[in-house]
N, CA and C atoms as an extended XYZ file, in Angstrom:
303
Properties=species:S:1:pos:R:3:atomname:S:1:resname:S:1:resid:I:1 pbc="F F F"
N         0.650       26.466      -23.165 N   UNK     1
C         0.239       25.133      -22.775 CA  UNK     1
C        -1.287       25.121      -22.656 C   UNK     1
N        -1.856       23.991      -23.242 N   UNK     2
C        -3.341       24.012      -23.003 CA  UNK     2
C        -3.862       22.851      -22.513 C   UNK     2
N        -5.048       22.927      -22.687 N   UNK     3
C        -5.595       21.520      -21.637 CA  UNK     3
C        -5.481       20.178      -22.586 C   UNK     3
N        -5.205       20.510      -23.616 N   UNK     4
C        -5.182       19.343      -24.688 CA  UNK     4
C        -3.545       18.753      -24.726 C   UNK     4
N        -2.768       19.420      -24.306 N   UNK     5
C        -1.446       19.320      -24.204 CA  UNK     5
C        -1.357       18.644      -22.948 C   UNK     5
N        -1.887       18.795      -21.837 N   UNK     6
C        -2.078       18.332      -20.233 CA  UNK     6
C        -2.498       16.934      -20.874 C   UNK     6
N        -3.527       16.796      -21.734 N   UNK     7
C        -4.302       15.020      -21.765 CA  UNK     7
C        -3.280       14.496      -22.449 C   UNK     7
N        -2.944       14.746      -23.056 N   UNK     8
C        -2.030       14.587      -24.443 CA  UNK     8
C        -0.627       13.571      -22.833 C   UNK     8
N         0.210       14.460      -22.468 N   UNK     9
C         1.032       14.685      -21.734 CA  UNK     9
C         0.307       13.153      -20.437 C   UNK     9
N        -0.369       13.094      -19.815 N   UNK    10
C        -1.115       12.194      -18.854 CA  UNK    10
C        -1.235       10.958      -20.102 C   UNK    10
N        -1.698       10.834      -20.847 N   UNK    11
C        -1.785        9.782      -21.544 CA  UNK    11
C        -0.289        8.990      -22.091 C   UNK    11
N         0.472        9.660      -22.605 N   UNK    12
C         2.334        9.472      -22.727 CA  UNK    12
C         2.679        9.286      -21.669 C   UNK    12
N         2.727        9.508      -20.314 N   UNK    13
C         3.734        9.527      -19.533 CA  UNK    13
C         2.857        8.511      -18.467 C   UNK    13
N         1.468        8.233      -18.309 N   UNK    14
C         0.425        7.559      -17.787 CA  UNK    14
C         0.741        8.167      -15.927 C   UNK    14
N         0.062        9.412      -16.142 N   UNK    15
C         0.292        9.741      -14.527 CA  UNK    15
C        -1.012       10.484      -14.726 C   UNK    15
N        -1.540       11.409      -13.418 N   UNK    16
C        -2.677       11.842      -12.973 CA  UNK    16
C        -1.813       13.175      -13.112 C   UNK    16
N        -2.672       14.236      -13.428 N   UNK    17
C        -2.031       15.705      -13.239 CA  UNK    17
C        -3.572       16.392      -12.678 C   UNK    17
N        -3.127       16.851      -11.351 N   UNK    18
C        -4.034       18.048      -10.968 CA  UNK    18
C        -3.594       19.512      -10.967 C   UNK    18
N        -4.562       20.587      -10.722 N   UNK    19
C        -4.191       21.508      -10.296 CA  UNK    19
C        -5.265       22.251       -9.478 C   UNK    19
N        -5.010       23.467       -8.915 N   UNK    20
C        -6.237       24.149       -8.142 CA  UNK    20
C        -7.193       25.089       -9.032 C   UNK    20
N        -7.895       25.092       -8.903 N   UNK    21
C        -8.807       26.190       -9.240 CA  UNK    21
C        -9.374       27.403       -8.639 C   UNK    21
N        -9.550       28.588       -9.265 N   UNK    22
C        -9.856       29.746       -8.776 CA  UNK    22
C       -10.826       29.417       -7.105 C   UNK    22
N       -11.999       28.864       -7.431 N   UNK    23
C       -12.992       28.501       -6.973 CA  UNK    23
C       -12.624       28.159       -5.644 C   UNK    23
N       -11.763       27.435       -5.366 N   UNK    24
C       -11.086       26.362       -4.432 CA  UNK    24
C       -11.515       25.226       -4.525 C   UNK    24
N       -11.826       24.439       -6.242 N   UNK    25
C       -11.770       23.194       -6.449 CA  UNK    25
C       -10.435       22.662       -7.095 C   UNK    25
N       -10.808       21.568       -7.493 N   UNK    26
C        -9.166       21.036       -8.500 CA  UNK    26
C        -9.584       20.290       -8.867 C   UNK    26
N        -9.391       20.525      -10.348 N   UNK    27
C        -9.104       19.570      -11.519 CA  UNK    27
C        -7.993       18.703      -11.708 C   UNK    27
N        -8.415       17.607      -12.268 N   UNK    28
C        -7.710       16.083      -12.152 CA  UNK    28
C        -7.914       15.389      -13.334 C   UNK    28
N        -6.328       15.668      -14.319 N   UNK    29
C        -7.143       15.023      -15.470 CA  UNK    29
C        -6.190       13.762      -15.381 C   UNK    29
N        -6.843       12.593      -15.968 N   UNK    30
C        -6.263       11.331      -15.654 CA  UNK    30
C        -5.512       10.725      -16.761 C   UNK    30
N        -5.007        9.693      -16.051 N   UNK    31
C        -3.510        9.092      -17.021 CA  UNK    31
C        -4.626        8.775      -18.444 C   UNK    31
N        -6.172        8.491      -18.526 N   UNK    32
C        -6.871        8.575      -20.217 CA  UNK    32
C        -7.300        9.757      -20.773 C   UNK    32
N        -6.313       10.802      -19.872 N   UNK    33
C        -6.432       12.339      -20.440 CA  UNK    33
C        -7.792       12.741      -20.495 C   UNK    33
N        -8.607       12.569      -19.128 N   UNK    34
C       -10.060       12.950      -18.774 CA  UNK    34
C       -10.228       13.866      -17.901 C   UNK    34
N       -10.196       15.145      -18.246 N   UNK    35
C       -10.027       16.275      -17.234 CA  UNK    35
C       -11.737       16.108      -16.340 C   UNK    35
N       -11.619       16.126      -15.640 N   UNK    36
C       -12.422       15.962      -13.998 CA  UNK    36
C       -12.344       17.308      -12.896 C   UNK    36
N       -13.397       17.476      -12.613 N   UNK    37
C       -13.483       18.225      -10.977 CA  UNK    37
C       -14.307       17.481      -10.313 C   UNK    37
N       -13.676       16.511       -9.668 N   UNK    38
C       -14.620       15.719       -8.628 CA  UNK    38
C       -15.721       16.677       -7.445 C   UNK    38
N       -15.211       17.537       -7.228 N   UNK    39
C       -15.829       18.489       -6.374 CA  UNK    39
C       -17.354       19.264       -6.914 C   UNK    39
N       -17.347       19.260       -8.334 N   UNK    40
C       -18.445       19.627       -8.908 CA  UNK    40
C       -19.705       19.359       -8.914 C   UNK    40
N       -20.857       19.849       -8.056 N   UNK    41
C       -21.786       19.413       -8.288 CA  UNK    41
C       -23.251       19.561       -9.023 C   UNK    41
N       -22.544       20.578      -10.028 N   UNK    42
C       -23.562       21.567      -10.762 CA  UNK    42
C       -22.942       21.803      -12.475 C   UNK    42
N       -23.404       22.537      -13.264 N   UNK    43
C       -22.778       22.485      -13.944 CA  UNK    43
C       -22.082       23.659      -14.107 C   UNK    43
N       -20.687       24.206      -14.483 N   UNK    44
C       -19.504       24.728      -14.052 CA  UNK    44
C       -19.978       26.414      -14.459 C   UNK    44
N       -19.434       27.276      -13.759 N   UNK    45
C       -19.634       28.833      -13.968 CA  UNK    45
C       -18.354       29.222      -14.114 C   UNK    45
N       -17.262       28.042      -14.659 N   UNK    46
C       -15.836       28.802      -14.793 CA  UNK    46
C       -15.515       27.939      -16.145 C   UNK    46
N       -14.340       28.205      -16.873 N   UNK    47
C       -13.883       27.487      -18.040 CA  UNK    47
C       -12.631       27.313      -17.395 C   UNK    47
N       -12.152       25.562      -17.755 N   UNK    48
C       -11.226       25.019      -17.536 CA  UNK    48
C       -10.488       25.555      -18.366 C   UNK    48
N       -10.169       25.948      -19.471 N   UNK    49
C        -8.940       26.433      -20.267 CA  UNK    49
C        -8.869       27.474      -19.277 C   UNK    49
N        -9.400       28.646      -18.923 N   UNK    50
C        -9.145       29.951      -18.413 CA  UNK    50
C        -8.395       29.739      -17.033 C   UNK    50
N        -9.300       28.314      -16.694 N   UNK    51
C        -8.426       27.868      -15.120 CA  UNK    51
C        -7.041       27.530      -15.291 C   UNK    51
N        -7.012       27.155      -16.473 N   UNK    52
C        -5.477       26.452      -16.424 CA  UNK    52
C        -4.450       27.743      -16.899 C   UNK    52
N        -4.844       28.410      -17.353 N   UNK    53
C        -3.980       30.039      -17.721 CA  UNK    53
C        -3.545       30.659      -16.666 C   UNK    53
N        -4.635       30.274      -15.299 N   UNK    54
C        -4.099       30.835      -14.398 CA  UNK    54
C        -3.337       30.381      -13.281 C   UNK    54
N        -3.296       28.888      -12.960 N   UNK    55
C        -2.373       27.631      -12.318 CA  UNK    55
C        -1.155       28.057      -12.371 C   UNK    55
N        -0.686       28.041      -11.731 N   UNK    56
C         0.993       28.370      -11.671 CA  UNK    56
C         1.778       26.823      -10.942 C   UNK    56
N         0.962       26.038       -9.611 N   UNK    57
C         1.602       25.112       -9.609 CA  UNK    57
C         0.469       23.660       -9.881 C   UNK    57
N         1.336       22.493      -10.033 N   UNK    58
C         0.475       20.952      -10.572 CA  UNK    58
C         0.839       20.239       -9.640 C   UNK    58
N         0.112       19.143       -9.540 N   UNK    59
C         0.658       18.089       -8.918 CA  UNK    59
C         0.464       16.361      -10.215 C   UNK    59
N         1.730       15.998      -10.284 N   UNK    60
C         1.776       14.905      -10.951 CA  UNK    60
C         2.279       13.710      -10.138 C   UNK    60
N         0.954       12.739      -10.393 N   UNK    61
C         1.283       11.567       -9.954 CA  UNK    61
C         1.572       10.325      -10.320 C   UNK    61
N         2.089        9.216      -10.808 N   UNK    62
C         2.170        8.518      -11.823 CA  UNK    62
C         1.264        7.820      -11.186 C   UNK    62
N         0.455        6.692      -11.774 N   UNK    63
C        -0.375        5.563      -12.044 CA  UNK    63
C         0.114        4.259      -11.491 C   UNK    63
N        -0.005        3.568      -10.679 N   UNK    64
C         0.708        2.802      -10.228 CA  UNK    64
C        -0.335        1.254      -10.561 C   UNK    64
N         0.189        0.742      -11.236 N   UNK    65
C        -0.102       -0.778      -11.487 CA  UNK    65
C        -0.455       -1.701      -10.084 C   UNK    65
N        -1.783       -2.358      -10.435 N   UNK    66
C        -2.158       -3.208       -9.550 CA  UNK    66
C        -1.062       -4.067       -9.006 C   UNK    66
N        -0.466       -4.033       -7.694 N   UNK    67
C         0.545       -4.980       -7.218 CA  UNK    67
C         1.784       -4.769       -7.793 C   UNK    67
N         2.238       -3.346       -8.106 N   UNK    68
C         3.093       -2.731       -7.818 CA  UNK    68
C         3.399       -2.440       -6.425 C   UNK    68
N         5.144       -2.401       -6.212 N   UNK    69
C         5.263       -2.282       -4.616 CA  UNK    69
C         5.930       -0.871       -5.040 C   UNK    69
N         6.895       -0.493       -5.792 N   UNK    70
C         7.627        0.237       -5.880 CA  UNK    70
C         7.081        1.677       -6.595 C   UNK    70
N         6.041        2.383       -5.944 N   UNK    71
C         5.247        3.248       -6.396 CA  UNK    71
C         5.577        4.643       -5.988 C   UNK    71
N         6.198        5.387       -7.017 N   UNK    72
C         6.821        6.998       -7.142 CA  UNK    72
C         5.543        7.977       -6.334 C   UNK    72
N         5.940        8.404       -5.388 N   UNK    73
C         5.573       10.148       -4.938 CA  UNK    73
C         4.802       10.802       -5.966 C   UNK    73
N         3.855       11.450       -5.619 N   UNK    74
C         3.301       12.588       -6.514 CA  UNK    74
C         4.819       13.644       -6.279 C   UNK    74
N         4.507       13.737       -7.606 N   UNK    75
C         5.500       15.379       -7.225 CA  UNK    75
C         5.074       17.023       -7.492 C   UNK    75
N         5.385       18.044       -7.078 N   UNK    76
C         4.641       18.893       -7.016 CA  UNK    76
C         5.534       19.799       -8.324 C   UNK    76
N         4.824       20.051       -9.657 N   UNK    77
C         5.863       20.853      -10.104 CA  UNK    77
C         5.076       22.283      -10.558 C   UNK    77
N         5.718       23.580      -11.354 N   UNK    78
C         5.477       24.525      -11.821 CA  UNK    78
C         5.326       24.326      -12.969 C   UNK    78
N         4.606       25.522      -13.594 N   UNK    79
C         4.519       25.829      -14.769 CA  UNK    79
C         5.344       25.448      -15.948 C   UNK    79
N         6.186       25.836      -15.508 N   UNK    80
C         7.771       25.894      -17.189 CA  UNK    80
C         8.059       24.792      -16.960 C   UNK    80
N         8.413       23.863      -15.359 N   UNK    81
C         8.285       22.226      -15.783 CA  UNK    81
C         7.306       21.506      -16.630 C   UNK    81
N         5.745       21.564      -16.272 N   UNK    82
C         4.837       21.309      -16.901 CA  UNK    82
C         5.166       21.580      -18.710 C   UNK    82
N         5.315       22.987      -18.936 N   UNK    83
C         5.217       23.363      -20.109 CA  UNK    83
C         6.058       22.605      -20.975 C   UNK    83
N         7.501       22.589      -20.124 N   UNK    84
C         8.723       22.315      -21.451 CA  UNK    84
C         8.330       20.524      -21.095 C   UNK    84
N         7.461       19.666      -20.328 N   UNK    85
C         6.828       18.280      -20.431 CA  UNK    85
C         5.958       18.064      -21.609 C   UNK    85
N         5.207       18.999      -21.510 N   UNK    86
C         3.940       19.258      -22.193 CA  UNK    86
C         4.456       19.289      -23.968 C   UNK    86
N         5.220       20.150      -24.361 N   UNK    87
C         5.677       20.291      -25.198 CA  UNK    87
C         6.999       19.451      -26.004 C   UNK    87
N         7.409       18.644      -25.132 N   UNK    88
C         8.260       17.642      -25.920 CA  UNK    88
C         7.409       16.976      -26.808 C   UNK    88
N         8.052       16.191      -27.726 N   UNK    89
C         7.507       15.363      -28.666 CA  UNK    89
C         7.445       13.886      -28.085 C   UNK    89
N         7.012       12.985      -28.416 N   UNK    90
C         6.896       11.445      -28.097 CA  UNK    90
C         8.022       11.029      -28.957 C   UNK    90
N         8.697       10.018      -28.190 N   UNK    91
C         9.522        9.274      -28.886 CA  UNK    91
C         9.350        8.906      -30.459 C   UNK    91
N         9.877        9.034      -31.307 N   UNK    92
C         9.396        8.230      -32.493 CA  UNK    92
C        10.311        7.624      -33.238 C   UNK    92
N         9.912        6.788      -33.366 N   UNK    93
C        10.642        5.217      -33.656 CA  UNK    93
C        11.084        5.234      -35.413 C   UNK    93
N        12.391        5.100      -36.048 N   UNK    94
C        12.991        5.140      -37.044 CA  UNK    94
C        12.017        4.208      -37.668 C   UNK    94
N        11.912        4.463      -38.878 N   UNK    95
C        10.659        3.461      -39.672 CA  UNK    95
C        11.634        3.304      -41.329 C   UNK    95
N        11.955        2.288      -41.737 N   UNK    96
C        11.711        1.988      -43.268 CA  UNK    96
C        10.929        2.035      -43.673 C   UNK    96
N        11.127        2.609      -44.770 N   UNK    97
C         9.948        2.222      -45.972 CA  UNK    97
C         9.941        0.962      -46.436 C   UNK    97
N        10.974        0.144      -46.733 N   UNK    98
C        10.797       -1.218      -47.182 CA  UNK    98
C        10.323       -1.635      -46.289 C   UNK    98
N        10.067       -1.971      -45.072 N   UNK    99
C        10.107       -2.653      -44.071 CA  UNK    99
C         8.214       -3.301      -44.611 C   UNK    99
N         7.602       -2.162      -45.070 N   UNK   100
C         5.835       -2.415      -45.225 CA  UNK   100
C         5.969       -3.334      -46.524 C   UNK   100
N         7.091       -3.638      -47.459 N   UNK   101
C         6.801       -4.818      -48.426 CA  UNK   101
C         6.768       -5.823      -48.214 C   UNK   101
């Protein structure tokens, strides 16, 4: 799983995914698949791919629409959840070929 799979994954499913970092910061990449360390105030002495090799747990939150009442829990998941998320395919929709004449 890589960090491109994480944006990829936040952008399809439109939720926030964090995790911790070595450091004791956390990265937060967002439902437009924009990996972030709000905590950063310099420029970084660690690589986010290497951080994410070493994460074992995430936190996913979905995105909740302005004036939404009915707004889902972050949930806290692991790795092999993440992964086998990460790695599904997107729905894809049966297409004709005639259909473009």
């Amino acid at each position: 799983m890589t960090l491109a799979d994480l944006r990829k994954l936040a952008i399809r499913r439109q939720v926030r995914i964090r995790f911790p970092l070595a450091n004791g910061m956390e990265c937060l990449i967002t439902e437009r698949g924009v990996a972030q360390v709000p905590a950063l105030q310099a420029p970084p002495d660690f690589n986010l791919e290497q951080e994410l090799a070493g994460a074992a747990t995430f936190v996913m939150e979905p995105v909740v629409a302005a004036g939404a009442r009915n707004a889902s829990k972050p949930s806290n998941i692991d790795r092999e959840q993440l992964a086998a998320m990460a790695t599904e395919g997107p729905a894809v929709q049966p297409h004709d070929d005639h259909e473009d004449e």
